[in-house]
N, C-alpha and C positions, 0 to 999 in steps of 0.2 A: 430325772432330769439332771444332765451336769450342771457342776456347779459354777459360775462366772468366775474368772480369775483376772481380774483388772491389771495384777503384776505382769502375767505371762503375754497377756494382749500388748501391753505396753511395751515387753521387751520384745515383741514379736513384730511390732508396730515401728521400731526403733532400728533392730536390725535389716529389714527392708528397705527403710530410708538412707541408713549406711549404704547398702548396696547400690541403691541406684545415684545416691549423692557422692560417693569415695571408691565404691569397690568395682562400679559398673563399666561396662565397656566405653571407652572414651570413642569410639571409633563410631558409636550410634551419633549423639552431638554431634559431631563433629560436621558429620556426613551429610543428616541433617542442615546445618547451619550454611554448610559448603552448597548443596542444591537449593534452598534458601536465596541464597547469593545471583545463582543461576537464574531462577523462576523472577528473582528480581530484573536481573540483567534483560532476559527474554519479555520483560513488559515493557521493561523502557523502551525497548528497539522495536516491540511492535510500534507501542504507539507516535515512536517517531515515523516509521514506515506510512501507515496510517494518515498521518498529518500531510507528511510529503506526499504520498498517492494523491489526496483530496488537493493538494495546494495544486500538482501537475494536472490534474483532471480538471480544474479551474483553468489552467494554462489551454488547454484542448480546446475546452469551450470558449474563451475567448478568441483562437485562431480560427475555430470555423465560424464562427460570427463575421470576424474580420473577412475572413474570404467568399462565405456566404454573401456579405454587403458588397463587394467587387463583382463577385460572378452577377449579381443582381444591376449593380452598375453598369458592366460588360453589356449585357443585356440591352439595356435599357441606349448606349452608343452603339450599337447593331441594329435596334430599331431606327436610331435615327439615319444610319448611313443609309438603309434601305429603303427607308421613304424617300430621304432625297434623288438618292439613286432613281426611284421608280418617276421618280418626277423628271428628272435629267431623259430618262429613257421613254419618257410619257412622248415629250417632246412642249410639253406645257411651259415651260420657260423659254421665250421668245426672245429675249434682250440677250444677246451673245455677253455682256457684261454681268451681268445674274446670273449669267450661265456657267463663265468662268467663277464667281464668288460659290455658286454652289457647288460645283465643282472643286474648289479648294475648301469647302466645308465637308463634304464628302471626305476629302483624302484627308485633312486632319481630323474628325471623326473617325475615321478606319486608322487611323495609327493611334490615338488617344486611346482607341479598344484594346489593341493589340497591346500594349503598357498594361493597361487593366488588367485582360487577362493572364500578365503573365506576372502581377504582382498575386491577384487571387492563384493561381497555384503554389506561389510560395507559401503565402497563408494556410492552404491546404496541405502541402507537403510537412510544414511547422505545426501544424494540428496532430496530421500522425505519427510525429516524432514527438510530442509530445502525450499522447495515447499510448504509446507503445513504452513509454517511460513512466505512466503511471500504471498500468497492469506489471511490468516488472516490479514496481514498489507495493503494487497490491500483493503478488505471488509474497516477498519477501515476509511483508505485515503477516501473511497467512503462515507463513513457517513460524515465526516468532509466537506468535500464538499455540500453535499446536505445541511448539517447544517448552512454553511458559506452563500451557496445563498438566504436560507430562512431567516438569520440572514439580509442579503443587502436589499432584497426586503421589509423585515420589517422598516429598518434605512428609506429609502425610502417612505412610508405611513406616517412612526411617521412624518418625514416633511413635506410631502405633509399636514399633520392632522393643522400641526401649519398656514401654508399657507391660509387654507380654512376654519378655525377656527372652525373646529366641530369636536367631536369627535370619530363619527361613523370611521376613518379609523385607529386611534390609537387602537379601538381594533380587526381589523382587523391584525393589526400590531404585537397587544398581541398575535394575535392567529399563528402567521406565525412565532414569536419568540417562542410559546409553542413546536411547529414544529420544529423549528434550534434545541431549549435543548434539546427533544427527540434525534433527530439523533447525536448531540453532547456527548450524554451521549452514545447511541451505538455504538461511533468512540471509547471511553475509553472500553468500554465492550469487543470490538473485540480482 
């Protein structure tokens, strides 16, 4: 059995630490720290996207509410014109004085509609601009994320790269970070 040598463990323990503390590649750290920064960057911006999606998806559902309650209004003065109407056309209202009053309740009901309706379209048309502006902030959130994991998984290699002292996973690491920019740059695009 060999024999323990505490000295040579110690000097052998001592020049390793040199290496990776004074003599090692600065370009590992560094790199590291730099996609670090990134994977940072790509959280915040998801979950500002994120917020912003959810607050405009709040914005949608308020606008079809609102035009929901009109088109239901709408509704509801088209019933009454048509009643009247059917009464006017019955011939059941005898007093040509009631006649004219329903008659002028008729035509301001059918124009009172017609304002409705065209206020609930607006509602509606402000819903899907408002839809359509929160899936582009959803797309966006979703790039940001995918950006931020590949940015981690890179932070991740670059250390492992320093541990193992080679460099074959630092550019693996380059290439999982060329990946984060890409999607990063399609979160801004969205």
């Amino acid at each position: 059995m060999p024999e323990f040598d505490a000295h040579r463990v110690l000097d052998g323990a001592n020049e390793r630490h040199e290496h990776l503390s004074h003599g090692g590649d600065p370009l590992v750290p560094i790199s590291a720290a730099t996609i670090a920064v990134l994977a940072a960057l790509a959280t915040l911006f998801a979950n500002h996207g994120s917020t912003a999606a959810l607050a405009q998806k709040n914005e949608t559902i308020i606008y079809q509410s609102k035009a929901f309650d009109q088109y239901n209004y709408y509704e509801s003065k088209r019933i009454k014109v048509h009643l009247n109407q059917a009464l006017l056309d019955a011939g059941i209202v005898r007093d040509p004085s009631a006649q004219r009053r329903l008659e002028s309740v008729v035509d301001k009901e059918a124009s009172a509609a017609k304002r409705i309706l065209v206020k609930a379209r607006s509602y509606d048309a402000q819903a899907k601009v408002e839809a359509g502006a929160s899936e582009r902030q959803m797309a966006s959130y979703e790039s940001y994320e995918i950006a931020a994991t590949f940015f981690e998984v890179a932070v991740v290699l670059a250390s492992v790269t320093l541990l193992m002292r080679t460099r074959a996973l630092l550019y693996v690491a380059g290439a999982g970070t060329a990946a984060g920019l890409w999607f990063f740059i399609s979160g801004f695009l969205h």
